[in-house]
Backbone as CSV, one residue per row, in Angstrom:
resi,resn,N_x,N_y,N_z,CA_x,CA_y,CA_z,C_x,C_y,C_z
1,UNK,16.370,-12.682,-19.990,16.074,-13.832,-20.835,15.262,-14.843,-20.041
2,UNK,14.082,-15.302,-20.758,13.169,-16.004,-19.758,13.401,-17.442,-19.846
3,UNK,14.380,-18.110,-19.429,14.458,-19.726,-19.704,13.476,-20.597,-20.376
4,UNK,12.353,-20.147,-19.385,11.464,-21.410,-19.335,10.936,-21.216,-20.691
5,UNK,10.704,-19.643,-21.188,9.983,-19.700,-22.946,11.010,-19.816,-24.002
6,UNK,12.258,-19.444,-23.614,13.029,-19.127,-24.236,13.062,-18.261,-25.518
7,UNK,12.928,-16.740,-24.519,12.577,-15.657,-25.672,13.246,-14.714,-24.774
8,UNK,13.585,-13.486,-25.094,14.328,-12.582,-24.878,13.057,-11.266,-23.825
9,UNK,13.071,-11.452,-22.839,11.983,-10.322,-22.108,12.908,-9.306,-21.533
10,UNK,12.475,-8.120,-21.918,12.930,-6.914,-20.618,12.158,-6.931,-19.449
11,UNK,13.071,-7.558,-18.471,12.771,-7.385,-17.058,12.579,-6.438,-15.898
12,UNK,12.847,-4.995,-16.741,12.656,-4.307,-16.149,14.133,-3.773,-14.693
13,UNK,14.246,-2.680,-14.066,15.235,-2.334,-12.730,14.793,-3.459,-11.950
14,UNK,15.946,-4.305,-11.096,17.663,-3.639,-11.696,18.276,-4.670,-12.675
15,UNK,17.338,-5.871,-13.463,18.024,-6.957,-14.343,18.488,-5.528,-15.617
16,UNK,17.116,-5.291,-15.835,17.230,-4.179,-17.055,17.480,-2.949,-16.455
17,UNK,18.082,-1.925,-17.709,18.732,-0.660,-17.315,17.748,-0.141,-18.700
18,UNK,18.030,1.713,-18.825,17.856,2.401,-20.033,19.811,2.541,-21.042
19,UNK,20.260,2.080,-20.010,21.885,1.592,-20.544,21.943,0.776,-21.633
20,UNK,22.916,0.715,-22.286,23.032,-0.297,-23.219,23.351,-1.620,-22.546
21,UNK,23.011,-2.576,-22.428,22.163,-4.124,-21.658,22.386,-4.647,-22.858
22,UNK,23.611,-5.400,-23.143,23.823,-6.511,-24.479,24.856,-7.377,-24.523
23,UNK,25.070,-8.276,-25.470,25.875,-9.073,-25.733,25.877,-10.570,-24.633
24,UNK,24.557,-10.772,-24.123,24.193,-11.681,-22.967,24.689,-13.426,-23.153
25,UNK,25.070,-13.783,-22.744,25.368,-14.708,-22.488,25.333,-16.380,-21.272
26,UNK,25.064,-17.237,-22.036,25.303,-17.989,-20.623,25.595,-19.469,-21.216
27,UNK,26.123,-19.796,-20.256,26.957,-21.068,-19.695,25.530,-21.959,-19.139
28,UNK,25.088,-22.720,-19.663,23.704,-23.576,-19.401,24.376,-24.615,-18.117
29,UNK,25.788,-25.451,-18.791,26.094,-26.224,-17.815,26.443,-25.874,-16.626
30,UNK,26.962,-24.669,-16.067,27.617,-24.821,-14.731,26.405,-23.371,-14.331
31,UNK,25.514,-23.354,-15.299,24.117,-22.287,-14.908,24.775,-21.517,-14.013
32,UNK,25.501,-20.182,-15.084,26.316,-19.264,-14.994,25.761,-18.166,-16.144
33,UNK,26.090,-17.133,-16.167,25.575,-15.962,-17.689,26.720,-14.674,-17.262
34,UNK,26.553,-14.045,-18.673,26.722,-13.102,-18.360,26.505,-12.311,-19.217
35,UNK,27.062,-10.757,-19.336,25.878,-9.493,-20.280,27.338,-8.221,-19.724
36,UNK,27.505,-7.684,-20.629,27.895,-6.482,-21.186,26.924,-5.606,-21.455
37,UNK,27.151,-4.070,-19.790,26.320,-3.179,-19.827,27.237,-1.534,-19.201
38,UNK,26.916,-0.488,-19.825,27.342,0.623,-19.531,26.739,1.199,-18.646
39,UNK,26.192,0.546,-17.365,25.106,1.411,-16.382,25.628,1.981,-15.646
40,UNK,27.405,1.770,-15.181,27.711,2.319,-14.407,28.580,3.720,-15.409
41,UNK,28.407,4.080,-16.339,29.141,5.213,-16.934,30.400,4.380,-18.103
42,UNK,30.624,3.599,-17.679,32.008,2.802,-18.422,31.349,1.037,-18.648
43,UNK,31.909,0.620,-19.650,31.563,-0.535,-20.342,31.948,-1.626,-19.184
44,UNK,31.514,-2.830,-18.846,31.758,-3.348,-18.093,31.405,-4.827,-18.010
45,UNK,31.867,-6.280,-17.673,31.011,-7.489,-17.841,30.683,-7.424,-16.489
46,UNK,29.210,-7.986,-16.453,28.371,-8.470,-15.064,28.175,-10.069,-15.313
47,UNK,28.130,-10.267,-13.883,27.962,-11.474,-13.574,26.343,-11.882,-13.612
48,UNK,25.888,-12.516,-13.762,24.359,-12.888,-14.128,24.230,-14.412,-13.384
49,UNK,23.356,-14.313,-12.687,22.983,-16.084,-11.989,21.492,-15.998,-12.080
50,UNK,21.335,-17.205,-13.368,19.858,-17.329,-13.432,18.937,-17.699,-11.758
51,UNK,17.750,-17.136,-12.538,16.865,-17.395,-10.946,15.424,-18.325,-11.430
52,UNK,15.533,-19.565,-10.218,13.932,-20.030,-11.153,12.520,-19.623,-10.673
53,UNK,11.899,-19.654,-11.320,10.918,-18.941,-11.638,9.343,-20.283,-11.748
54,UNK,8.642,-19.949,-10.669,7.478,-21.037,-10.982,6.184,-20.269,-11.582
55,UNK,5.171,-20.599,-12.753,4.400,-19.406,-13.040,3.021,-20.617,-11.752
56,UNK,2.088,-19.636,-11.497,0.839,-19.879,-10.459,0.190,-19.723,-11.372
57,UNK,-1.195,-20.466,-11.747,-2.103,-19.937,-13.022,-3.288,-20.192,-11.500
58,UNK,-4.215,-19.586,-10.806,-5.135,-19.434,-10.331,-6.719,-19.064,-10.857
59,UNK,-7.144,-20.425,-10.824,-8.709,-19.913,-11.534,-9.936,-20.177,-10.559
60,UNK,-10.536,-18.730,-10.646,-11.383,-19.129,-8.989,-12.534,-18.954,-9.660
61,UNK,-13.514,-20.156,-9.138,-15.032,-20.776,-10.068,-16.073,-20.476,-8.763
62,UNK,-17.172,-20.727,-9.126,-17.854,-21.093,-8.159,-18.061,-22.161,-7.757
63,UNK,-17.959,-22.899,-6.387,-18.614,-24.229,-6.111,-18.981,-25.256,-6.445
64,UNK,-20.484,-24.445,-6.617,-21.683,-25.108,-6.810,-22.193,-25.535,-8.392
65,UNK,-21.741,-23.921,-9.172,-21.928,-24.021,-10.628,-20.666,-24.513,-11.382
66,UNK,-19.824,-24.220,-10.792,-18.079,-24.557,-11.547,-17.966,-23.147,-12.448
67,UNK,-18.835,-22.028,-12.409,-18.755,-21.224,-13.332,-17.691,-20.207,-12.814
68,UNK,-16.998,-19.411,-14.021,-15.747,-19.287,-13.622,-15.896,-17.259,-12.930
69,UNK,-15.166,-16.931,-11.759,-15.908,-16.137,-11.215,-14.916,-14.774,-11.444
70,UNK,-15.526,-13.583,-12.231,-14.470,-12.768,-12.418,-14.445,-11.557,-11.021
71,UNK,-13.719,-10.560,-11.315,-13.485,-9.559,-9.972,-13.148,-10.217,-8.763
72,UNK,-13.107,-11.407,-8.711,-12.230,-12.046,-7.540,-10.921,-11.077,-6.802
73,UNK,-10.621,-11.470,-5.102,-9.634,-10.922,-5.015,-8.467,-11.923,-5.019
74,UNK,-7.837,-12.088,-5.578,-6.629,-13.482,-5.297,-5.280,-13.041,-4.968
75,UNK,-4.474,-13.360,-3.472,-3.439,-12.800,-3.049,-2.646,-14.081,-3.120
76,UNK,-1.699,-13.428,-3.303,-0.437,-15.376,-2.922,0.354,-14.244,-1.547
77,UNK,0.601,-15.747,-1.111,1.444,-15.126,0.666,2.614,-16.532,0.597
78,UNK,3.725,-15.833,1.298,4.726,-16.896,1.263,4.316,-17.722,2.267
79,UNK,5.631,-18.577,2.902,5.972,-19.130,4.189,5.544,-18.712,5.050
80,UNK,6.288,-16.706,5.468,6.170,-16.175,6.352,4.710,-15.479,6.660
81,UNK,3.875,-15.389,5.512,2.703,-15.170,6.061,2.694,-13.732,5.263
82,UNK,3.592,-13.304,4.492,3.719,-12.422,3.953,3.109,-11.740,2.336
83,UNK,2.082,-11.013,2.291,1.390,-10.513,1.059,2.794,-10.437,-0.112
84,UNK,2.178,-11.553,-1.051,3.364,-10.976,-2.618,2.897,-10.030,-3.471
85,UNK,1.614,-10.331,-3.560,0.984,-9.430,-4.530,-0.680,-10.006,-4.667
86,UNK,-1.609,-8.730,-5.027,-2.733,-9.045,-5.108,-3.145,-8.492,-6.339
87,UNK,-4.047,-9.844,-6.943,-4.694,-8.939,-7.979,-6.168,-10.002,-8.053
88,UNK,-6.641,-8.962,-9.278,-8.069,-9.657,-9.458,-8.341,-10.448,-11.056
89,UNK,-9.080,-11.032,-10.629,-9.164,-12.461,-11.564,-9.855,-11.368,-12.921
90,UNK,-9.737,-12.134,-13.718,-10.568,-11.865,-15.488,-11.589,-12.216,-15.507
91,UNK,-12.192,-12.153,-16.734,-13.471,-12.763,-16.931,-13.074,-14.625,-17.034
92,UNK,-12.356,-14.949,-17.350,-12.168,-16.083,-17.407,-12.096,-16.709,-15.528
93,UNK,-11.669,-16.016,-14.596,-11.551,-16.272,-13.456,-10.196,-16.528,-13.278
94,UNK,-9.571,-16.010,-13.905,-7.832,-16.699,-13.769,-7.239,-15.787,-13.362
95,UNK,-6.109,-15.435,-12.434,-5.163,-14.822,-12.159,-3.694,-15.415,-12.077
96,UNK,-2.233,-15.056,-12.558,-0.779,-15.737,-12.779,-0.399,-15.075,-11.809
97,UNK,0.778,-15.695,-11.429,2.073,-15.248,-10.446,3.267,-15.652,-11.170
98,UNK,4.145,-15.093,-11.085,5.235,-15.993,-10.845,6.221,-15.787,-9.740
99,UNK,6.491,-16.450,-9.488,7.229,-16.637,-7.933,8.248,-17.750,-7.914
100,UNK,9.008,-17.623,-6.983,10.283,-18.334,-6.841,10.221,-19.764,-6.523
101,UNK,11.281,-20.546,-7.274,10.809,-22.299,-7.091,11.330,-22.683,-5.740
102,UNK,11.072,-23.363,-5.640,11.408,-24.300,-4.149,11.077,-23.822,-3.045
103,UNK,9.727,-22.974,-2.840,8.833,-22.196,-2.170,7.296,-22.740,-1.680
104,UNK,6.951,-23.047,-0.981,5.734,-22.572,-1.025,4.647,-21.748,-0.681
105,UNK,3.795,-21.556,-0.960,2.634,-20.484,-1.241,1.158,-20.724,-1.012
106,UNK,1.042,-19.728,-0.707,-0.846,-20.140,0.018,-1.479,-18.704,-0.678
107,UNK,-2.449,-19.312,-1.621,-3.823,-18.726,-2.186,-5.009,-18.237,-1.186
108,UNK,-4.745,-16.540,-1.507,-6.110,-16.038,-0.401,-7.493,-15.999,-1.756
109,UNK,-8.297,-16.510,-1.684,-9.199,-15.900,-2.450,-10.814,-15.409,-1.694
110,UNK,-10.811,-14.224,-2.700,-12.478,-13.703,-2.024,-13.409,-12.934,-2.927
111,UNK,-14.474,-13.078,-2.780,-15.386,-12.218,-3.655,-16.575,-11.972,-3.337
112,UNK,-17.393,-10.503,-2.924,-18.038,-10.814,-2.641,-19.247,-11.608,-2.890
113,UNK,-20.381,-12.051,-1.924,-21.196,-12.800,-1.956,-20.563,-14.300,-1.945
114,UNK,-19.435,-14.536,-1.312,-18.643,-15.926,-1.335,-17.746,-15.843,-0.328
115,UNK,-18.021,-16.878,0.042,-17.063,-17.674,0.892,-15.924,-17.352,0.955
116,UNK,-14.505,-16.764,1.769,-13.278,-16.546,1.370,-12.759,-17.699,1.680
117,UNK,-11.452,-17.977,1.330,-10.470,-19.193,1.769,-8.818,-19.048,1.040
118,UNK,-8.558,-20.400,1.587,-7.443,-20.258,1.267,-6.805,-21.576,0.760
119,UNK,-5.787,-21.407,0.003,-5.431,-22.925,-1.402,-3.922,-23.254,-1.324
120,UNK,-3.413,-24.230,-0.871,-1.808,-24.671,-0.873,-1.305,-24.653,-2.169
121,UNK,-0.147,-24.353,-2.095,0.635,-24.383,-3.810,1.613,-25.268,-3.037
122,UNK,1.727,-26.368,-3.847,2.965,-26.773,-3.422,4.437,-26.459,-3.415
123,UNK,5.355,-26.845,-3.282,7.148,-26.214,-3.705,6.926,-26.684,-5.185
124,UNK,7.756,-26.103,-5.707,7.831,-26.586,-7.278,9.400,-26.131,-8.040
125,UNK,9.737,-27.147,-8.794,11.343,-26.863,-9.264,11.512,-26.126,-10.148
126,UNK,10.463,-25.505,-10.772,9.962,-25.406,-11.962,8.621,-25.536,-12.958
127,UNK,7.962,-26.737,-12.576,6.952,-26.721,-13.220,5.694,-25.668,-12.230
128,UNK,5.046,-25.420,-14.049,3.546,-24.457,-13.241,2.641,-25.168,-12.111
129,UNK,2.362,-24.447,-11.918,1.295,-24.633,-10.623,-0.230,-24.355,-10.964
130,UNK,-1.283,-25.287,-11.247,-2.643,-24.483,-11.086,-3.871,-24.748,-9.913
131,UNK,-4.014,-23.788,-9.358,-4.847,-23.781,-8.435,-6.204,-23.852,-8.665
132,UNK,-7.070,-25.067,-8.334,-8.381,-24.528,-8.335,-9.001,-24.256,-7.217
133,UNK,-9.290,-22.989,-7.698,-10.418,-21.823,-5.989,-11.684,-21.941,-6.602
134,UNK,-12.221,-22.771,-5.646,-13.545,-22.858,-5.617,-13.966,-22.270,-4.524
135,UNK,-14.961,-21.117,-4.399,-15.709,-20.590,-3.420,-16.987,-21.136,-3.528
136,UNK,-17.330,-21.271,-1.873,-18.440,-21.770,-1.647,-19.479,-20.095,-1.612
137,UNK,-20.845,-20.311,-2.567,-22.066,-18.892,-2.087,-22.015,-18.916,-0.481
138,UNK,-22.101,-17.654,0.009,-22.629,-17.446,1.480,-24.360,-17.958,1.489
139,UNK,-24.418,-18.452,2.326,-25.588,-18.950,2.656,-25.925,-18.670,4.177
140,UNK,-26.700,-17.655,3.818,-27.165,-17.251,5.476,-28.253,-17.256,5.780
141,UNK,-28.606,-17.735,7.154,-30.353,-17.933,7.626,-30.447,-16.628,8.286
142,UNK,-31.178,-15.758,7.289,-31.789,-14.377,8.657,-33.194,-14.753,8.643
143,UNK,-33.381,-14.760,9.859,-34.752,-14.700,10.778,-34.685,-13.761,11.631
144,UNK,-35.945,-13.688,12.021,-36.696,-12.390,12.303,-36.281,-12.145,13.691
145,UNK,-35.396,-12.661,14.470,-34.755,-12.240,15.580,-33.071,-11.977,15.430
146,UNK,-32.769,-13.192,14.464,-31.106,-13.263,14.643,-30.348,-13.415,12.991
147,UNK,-29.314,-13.410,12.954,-28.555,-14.053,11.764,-27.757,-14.993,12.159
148,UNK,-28.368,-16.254,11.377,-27.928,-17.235,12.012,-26.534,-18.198,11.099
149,UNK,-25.280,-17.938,11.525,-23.895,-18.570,11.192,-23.587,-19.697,11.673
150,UNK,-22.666,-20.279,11.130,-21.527,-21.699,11.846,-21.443,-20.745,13.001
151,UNK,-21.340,-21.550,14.251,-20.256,-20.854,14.965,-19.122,-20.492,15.258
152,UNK,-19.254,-19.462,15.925,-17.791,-18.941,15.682,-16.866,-19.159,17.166
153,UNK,-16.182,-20.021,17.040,-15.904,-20.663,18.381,-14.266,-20.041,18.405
154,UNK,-14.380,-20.013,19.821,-12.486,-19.689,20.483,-12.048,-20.200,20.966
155,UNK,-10.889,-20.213,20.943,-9.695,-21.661,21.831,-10.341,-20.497,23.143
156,UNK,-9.444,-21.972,23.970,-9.544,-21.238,25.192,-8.891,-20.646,25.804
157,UNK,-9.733,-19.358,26.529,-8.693,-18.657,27.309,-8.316,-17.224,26.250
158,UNK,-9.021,-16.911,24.944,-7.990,-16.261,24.447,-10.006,-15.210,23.375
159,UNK,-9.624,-14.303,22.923,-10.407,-13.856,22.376,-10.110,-13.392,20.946
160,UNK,-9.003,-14.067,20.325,-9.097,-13.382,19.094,-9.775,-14.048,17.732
161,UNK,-9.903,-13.165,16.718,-10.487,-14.126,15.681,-10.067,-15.248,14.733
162,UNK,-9.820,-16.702,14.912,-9.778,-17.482,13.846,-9.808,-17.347,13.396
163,UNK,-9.063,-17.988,11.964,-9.008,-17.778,10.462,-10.889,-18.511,10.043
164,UNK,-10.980,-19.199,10.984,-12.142,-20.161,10.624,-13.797,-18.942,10.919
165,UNK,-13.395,-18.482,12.226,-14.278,-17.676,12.701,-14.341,-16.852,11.504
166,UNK,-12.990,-15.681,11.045,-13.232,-15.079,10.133,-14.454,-15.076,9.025
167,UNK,-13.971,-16.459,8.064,-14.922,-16.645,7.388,-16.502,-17.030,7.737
168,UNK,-16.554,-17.002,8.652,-18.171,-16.592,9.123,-18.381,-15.609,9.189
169,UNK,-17.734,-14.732,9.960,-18.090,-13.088,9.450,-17.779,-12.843,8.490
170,UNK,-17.384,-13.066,7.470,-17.617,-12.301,6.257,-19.044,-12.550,6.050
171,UNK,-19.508,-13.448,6.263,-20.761,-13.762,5.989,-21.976,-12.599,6.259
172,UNK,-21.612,-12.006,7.898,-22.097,-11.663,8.388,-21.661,-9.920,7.837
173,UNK,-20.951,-9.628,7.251,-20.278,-8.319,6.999,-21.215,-8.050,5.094
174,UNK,-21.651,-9.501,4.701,-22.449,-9.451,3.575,-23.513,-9.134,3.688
175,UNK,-24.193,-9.639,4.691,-25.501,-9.393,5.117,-25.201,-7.643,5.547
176,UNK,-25.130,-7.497,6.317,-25.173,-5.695,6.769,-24.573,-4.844,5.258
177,UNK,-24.054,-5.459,4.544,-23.489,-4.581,3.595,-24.636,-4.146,2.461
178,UNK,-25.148,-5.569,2.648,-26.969,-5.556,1.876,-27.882,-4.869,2.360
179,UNK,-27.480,-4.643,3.594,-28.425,-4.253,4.533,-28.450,-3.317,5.577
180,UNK,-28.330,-2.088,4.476,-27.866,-1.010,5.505,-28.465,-0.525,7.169
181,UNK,-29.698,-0.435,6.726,-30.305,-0.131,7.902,-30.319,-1.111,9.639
182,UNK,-29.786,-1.916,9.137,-29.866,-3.561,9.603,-28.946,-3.231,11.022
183,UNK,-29.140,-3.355,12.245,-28.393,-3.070,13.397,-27.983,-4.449,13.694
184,UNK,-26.985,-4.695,14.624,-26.758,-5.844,15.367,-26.511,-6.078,16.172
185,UNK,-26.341,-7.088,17.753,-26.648,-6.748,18.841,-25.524,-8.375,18.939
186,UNK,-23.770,-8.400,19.117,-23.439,-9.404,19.113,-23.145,-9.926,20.537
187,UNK,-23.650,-10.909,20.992,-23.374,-11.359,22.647,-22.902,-12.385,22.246
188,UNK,-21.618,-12.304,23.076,-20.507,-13.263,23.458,-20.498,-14.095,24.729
189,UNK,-19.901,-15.360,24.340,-20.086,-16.165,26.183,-18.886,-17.056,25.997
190,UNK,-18.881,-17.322,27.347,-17.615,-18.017,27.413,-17.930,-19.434,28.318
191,UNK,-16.965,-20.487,28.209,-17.440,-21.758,29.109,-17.521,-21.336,30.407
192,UNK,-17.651,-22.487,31.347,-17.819,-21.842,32.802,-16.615,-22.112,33.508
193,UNK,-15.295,-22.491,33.056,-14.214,-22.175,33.541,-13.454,-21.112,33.993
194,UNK,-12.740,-21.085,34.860,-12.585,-19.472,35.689,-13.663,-18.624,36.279
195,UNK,-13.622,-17.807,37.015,-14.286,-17.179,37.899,-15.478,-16.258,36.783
196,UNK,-16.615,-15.770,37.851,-17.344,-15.719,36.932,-17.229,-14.188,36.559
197,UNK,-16.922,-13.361,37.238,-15.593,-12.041,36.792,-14.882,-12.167,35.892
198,UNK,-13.945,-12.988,35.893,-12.878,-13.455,35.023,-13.547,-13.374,33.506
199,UNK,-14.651,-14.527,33.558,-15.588,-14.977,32.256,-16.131,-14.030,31.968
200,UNK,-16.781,-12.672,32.734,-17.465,-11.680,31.867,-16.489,-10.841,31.143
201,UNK,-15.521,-10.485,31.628,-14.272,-9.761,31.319,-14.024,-10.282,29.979
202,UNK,-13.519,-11.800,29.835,-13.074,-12.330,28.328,-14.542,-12.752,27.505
203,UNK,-15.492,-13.036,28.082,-16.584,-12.105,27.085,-16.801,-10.883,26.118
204,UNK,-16.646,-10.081,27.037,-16.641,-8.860,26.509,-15.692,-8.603,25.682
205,UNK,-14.588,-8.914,26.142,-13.268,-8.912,24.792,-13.629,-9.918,23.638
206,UNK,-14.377,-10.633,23.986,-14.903,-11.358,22.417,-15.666,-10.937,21.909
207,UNK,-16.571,-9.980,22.512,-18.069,-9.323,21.491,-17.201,-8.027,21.095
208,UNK,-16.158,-7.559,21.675,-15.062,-6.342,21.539,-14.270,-6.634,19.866
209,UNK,-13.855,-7.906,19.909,-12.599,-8.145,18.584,-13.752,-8.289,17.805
210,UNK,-14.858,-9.188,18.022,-15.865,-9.530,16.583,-16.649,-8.240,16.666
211,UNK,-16.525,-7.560,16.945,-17.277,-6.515,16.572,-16.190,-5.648,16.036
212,UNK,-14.876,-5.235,16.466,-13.918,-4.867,15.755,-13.373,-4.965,14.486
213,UNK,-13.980,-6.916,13.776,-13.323,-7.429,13.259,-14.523,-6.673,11.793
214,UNK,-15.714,-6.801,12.576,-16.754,-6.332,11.083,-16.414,-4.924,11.268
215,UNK,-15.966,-4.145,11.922,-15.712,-2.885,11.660,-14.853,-2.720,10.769
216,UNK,-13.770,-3.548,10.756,-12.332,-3.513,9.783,-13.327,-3.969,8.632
217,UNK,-13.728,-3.994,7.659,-14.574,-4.519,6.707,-15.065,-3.738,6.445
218,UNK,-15.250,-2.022,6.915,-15.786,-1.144,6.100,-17.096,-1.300,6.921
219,UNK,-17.738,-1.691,7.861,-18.869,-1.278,8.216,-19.449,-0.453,9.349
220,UNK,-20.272,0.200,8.991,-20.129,1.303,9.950,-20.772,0.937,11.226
221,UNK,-20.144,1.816,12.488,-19.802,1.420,13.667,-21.638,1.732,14.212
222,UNK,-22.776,2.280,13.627,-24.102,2.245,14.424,-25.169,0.809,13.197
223,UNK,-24.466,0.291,12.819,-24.583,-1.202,12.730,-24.627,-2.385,13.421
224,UNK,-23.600,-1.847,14.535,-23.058,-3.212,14.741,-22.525,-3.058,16.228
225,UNK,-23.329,-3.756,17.881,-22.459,-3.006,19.088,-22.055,-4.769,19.421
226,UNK,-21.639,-4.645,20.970,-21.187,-6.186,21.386,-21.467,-6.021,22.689
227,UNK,-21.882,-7.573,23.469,-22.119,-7.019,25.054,-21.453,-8.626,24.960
228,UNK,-20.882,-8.585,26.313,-20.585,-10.328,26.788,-21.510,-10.161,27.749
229,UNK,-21.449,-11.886,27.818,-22.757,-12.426,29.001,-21.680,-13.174,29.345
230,UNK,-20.304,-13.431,29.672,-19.695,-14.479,30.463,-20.347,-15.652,30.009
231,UNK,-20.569,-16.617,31.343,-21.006,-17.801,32.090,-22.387,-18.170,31.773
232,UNK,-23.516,-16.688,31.821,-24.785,-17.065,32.622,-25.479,-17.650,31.554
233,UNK,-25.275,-17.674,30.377,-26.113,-18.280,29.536,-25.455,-19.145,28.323
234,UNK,-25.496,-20.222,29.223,-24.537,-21.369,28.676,-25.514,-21.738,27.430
235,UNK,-24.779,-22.594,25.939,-26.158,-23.225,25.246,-26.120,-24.807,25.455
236,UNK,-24.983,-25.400,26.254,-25.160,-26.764,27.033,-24.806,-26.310,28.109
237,UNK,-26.277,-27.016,29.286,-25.767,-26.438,30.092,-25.640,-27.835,31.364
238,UNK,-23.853,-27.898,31.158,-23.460,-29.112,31.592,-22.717,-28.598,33.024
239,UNK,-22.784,-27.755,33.434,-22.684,-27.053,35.065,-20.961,-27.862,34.974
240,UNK,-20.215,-28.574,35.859,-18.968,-29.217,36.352,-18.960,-30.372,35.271
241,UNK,-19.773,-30.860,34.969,-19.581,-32.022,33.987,-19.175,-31.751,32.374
242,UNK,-18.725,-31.073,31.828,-18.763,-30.162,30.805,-17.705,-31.331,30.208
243,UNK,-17.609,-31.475,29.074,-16.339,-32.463,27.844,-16.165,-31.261,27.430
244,UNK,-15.102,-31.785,26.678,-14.233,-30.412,25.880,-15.169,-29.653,24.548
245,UNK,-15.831,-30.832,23.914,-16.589,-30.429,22.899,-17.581,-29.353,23.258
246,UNK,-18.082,-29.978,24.897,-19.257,-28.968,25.338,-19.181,-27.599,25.576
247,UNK,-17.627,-27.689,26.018,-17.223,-26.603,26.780,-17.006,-25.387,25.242
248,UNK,-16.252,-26.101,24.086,-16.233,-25.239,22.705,-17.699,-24.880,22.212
249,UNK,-18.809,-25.511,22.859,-20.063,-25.116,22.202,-20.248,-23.877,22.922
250,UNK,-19.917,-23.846,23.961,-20.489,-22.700,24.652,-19.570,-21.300,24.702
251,UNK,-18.522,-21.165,24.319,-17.499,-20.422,23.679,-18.245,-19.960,22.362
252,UNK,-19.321,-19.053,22.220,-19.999,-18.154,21.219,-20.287,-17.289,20.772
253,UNK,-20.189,-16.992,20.023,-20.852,-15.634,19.632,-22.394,-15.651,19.113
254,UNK,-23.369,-15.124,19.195,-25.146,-14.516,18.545,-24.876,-13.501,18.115
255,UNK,-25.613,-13.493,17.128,-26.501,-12.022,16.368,-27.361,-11.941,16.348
256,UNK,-28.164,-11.139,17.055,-29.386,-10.608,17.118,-30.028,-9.349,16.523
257,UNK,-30.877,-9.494,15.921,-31.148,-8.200,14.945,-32.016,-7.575,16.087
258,UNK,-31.348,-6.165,16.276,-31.854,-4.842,17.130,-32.988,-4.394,16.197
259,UNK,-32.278,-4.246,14.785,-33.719,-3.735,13.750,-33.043,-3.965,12.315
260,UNK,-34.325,-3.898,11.429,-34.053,-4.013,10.155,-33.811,-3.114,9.428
């Protein structure tokens, strides 16, 4: 029984059985129920404790036009970081959830030729939730040497990919996907902190994961190689005097087109 419409739904294993499931009941004030069912072989009363239920109405548009964008991918993830379910938007651009109240929830959305991201749902006691996902178009500068992105910068000390970095490569996973023949040549660098051994080493593990990372994306591996340059080719080149900002500029990744 669905509270919130107040209409009678089969819920399906294990609320619902192919058993006889009747005579339901509930106690609103001390939000208690109960239901007379033969599932276990013999007639029997079950105990029933309503559960609340928040519906997600998700409508993912474009940007720029507000126009509403269908084949979207839209995932909800709990707390823990954990996939609930994925599905894809309508022609209207909308996708529902419903999910448990006093929760909250984070909206993955993606499509190609757009921007991916991600959308807070707040906790809710009950009332719906609607999300608006607006994706930004990818907008990429290819020129005749490189493909040119935000950068894709790394904390320090560490080589893996940002959620932030991510969405630049997708960018970059659009372009080669357009573009089959299209090679890429990604060099990685790192600030000039630590030895300069040290720095080619976690170089290379950064042109290693971002090149890993467009591989996971379905693209094929004579697309796309990685070399680190460490240290030697800083793009400020502030030698011992380096600020923190300077030092994140130079923490990079390039793409360079090998060929078209």
């Amino acid at each position: 029984y669905d509270m919130t419409k107040g209409e009678s739904t089969n819920l399906g294993k294990p609320i619902n059985s192919e058993k006889d499931d009747f005579a339901f009941s509930l106690n609103a004030e001390k939000n208690i129920g109960f239901l007379s069912t033969n599932r276990s072989g013999v007639d029997n009363i079950y105990l029933a404790t309503p559960v609340c239920g928040v519906e997600v109405i998700t409508v993912v548009t474009d940007a720029k036009t507000g126009k509403a964008l269908a084949n979207a991918k839209v995932a909800i993830v709990d707390e823990k970081k954990n996939v609930i379910a994925t599905e894809t938007s309508g022609a209207n651009g909308e996708v529902a959830y419903y999910v448990e109240c006093n929760k909250a929830y984070t909206i993955q959305a993606s499509k190609d030729g757009y921007e991916s991201n991600t959308f807070a749902v707040a906790a809710s006691k009950g009332e719906a939730r609607k999300v608006d996902a607006a994706l930004n178009p990818i907008d990429v500068i290819v020129t005749e040497k490189e493909i040119v992105l935000n950068a894709i910068f790394f904390e320090f000390n560490k080589s893996n990919i940002t959620q932030e970095g991510a969405f630049e490569l997708d960018k970059l996973v659009q372009v080669l996907q357009n573009n089959k023949n299209m090679v890429i040549l990604v060099k990685s660098h790192t600030d000039n902190r630590g030895s300069e051994a040290y720095n080619l080493r976690l170089s290379d593990a950064r042109a290693k994961s971002t090149v890993q990372y467009i591989l996971s994306k379905g693209i094929s591996k004579e697309q796309i190689s990685g070399k680190g340059m460490g240290e030697t080719e800083p793009k400020v080149d502030c030698k011992e005097t380096c600020s923190e900002e300077q030092h994140a500029q130079n923490r990079r990744s390039e793409f360079l087109i090998v060929k078209k």
